[in-house]
Each structure stands twice: as C-alpha cells, then as structure tokens.
Z-matrix of the N, CA and C atoms (Angstrom, degrees):
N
C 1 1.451
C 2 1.525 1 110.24
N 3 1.434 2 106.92 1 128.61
C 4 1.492 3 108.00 2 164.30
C 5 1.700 4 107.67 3 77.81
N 6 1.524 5 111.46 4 32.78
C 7 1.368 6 126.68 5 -141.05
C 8 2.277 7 82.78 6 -107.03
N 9 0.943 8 120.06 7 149.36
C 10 1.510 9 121.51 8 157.57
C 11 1.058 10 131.19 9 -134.86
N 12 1.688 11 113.09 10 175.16
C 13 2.270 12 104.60 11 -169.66
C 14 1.296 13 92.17 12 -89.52
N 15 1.323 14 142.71 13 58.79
C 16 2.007 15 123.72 14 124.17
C 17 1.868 16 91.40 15 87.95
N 18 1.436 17 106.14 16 21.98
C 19 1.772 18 105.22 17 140.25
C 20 1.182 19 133.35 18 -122.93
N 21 1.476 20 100.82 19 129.05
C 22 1.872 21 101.38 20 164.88
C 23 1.598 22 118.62 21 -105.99
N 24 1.077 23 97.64 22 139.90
C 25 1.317 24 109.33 23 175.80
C 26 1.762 25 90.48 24 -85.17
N 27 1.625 26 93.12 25 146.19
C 28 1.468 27 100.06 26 177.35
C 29 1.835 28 85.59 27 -140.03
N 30 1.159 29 105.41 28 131.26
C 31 1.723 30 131.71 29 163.54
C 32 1.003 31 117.01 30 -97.96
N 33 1.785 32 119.37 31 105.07
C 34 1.469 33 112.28 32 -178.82
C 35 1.725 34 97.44 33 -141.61
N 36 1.352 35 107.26 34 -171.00
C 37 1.343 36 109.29 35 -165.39
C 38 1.450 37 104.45 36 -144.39
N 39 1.156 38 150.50 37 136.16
C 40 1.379 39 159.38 38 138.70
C 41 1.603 40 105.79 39 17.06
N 42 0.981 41 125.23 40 125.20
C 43 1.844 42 104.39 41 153.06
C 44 1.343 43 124.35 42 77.32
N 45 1.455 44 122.95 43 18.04
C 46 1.411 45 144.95 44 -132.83
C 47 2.182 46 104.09 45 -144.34
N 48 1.111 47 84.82 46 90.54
C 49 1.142 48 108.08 47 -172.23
C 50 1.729 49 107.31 48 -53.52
N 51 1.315 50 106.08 49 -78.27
C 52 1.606 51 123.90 50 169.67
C 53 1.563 52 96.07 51 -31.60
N 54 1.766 53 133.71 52 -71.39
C 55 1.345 54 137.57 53 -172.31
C 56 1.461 55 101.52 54 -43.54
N 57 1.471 56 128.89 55 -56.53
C 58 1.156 57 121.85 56 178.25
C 59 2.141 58 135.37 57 -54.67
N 60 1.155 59 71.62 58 -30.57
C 61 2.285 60 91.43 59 160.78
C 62 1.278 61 112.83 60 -73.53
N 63 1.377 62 117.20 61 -53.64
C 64 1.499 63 107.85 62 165.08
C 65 1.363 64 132.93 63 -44.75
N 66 1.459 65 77.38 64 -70.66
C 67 1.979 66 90.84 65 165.61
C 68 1.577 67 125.22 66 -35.68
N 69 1.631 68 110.72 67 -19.77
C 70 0.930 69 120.37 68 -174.25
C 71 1.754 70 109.88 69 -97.96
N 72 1.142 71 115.84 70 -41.27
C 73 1.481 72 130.88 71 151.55
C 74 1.381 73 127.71 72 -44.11
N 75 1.473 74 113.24 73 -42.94
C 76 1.733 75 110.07 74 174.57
C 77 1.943 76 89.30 75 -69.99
N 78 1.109 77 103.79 76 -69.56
C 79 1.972 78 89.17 77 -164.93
C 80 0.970 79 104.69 78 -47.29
N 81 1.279 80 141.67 79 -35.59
C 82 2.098 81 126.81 80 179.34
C 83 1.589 82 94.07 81 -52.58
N 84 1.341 83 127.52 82 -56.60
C 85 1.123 84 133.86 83 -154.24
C 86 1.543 85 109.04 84 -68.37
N 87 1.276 86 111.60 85 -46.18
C 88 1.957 87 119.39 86 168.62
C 89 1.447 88 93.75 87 -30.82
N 90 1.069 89 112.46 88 -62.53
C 91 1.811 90 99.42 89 -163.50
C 92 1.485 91 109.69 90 -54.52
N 93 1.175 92 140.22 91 13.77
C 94 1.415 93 118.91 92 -172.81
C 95 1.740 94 95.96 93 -160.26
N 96 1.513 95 102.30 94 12.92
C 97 1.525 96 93.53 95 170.72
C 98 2.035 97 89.18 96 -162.82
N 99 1.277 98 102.59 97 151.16
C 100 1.833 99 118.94 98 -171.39
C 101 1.597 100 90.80 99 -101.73
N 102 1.615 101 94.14 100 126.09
C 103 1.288 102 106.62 101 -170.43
C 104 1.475 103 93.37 102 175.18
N 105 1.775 104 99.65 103 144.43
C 106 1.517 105 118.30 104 161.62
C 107 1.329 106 109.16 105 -104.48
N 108 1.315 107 113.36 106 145.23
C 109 1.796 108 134.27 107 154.73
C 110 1.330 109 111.74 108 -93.37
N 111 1.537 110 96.09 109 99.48
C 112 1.799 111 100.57 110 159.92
C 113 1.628 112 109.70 111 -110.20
N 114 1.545 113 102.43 112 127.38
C 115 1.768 114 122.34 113 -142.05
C 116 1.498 115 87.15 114 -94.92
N 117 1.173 116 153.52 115 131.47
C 118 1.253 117 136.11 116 143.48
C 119 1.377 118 113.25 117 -104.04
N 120 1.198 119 118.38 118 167.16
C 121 1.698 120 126.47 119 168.08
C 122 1.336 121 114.94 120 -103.76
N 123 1.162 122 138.01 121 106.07
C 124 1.294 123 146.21 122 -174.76
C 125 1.740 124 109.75 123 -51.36
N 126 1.333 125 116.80 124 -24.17
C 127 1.108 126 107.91 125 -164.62
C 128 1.723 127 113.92 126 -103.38
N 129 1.812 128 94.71 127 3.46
C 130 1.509 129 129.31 128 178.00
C 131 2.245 130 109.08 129 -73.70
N 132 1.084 131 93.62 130 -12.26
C 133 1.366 132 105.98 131 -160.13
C 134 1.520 133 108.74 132 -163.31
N 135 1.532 134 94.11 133 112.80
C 136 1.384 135 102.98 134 -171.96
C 137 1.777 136 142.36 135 -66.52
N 138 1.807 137 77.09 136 -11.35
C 139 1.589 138 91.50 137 -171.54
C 140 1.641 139 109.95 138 -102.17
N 141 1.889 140 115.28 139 -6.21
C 142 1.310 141 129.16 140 162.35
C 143 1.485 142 100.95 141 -80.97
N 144 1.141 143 118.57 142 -29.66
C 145 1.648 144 93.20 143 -167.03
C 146 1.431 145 102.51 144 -86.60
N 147 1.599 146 118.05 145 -15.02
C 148 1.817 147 131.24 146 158.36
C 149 1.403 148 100.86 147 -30.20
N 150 1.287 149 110.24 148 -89.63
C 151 1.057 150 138.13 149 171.08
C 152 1.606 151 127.65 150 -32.76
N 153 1.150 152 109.94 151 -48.98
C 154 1.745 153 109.41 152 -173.90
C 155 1.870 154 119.47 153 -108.22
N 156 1.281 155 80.27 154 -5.49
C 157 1.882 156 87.27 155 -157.97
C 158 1.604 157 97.58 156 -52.20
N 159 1.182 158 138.42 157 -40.22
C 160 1.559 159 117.44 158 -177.08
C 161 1.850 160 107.15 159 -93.22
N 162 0.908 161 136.51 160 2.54
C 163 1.153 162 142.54 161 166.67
C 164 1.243 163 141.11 162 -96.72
N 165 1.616 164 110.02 163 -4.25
C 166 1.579 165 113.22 164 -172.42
C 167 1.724 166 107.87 165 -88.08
N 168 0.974 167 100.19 166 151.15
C 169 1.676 168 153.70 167 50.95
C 170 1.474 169 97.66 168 -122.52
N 171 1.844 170 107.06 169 114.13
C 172 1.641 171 121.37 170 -172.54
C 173 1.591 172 88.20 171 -110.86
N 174 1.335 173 95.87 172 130.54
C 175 1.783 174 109.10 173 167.76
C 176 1.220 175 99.97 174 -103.03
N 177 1.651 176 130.55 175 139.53
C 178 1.183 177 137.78 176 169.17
C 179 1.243 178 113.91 177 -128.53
N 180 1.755 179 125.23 178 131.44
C 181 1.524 180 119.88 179 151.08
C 182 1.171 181 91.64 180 -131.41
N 183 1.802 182 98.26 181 126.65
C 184 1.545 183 128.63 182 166.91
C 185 1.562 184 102.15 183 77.64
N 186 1.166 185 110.05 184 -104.25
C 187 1.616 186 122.36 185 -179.26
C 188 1.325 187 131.58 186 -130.05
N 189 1.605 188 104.99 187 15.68
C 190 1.136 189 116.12 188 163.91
C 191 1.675 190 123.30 189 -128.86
N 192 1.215 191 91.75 190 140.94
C 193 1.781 192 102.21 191 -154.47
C 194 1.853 193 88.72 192 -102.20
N 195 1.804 194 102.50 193 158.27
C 196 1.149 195 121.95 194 124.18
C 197 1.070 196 149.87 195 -111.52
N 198 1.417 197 153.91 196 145.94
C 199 1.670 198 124.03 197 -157.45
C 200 1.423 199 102.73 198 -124.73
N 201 1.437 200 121.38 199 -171.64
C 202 1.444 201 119.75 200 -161.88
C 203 1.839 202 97.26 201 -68.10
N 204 1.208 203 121.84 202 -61.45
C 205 1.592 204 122.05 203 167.24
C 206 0.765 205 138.67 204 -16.61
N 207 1.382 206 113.73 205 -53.06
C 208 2.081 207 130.28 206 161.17
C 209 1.224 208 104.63 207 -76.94
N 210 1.890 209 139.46 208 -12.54
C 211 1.091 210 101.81 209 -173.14
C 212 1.577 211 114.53 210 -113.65
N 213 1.649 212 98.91 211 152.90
C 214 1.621 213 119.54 212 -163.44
C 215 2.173 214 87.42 213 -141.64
N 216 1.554 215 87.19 214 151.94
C 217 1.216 216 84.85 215 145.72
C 218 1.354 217 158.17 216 -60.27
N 219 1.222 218 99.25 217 -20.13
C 220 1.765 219 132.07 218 165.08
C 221 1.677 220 99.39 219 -70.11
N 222 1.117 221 93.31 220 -88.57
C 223 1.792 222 101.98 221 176.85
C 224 1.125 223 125.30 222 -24.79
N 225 2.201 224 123.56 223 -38.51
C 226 0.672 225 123.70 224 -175.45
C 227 1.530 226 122.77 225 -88.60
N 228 1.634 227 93.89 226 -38.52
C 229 2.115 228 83.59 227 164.41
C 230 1.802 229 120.84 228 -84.22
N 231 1.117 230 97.25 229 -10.58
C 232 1.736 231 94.63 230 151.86
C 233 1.714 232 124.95 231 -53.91
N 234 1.282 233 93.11 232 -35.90
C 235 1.986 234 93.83 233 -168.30
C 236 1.344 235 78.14 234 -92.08
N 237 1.219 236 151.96 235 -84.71
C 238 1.484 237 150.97 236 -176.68
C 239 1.565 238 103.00 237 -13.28
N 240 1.085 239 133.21 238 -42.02
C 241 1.715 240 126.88 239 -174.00
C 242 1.579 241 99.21 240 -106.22
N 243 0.800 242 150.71 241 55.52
C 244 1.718 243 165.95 242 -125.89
C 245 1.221 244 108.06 243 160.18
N 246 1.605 245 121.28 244 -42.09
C 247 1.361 246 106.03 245 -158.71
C 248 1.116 247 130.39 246 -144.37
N 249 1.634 248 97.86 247 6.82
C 250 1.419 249 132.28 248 -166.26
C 251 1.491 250 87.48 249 -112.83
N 252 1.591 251 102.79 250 157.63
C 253 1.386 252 126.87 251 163.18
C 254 1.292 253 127.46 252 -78.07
C-alpha cells in the first residue's frame, strides 16, 4: 500500500548546505534501494517555492513528503522502504 515506481522528488535550493547532505544521503542510499532523483530548484517554480520555501530540503514519493526536520539518515531510509517499490 501506498507503494511507488522508484522516484523521488528532491526540493532543494541554490546555496543550501542542509540540501547538499541530503543530496548526499539519497545517492548513499541508491545503492541499496532502485530509485530516481528528480532535483528541482524551488526557486525555478513559483508555486514550489509557495509551497516549500521554509521547509526544504523536502523529499517526496508520490504524496508523501519528508521535510528538512524529519530528515535523518534513519528517517530517510525508513520512508524509502515504506514507499518505494
């Protein structure tokens, strides 16, 4: 249930320190789970940066998000085996 095809949306921003650790965490994590990173720039699209500007770096598969607050390495291959296929 609530299962998806092996994309995350990743929300990040220019200059973004925290976005860049993550970023660094989903590719550790590719190796041990099938999945694409599609990277956006929040500030690329006006209605993501609506949406994300105090919360990024937001990982998304399907319709459920994680945001910079919840995310840990723990946290993060937890939602990855939750929600991934």
């Amino acid at each position: 249930m609530g299962r998806q095809d092996g994309i995350v949306y990743f929300y990040t921003k220019q200059n973004c320190k925290l976005c860049e650790d993550v970023k660094q965490l989903l590719q550790i994590l590719q190796m041990d789970y099938q999945f694409s990173i599609v990277e956006q720039n929040i500030y690329q699209d006006e209605r993501l940066l609506e949406d994300y500007f105090m919360l990024i770096p937001v990982v998304r598969i399907g319709n459920r998000e994680l945001s910079a607050e919840a995310i840990s390495f723990v946290t993060l291959e937890q939602f990855l085996q939750e929600h991934l296929t």
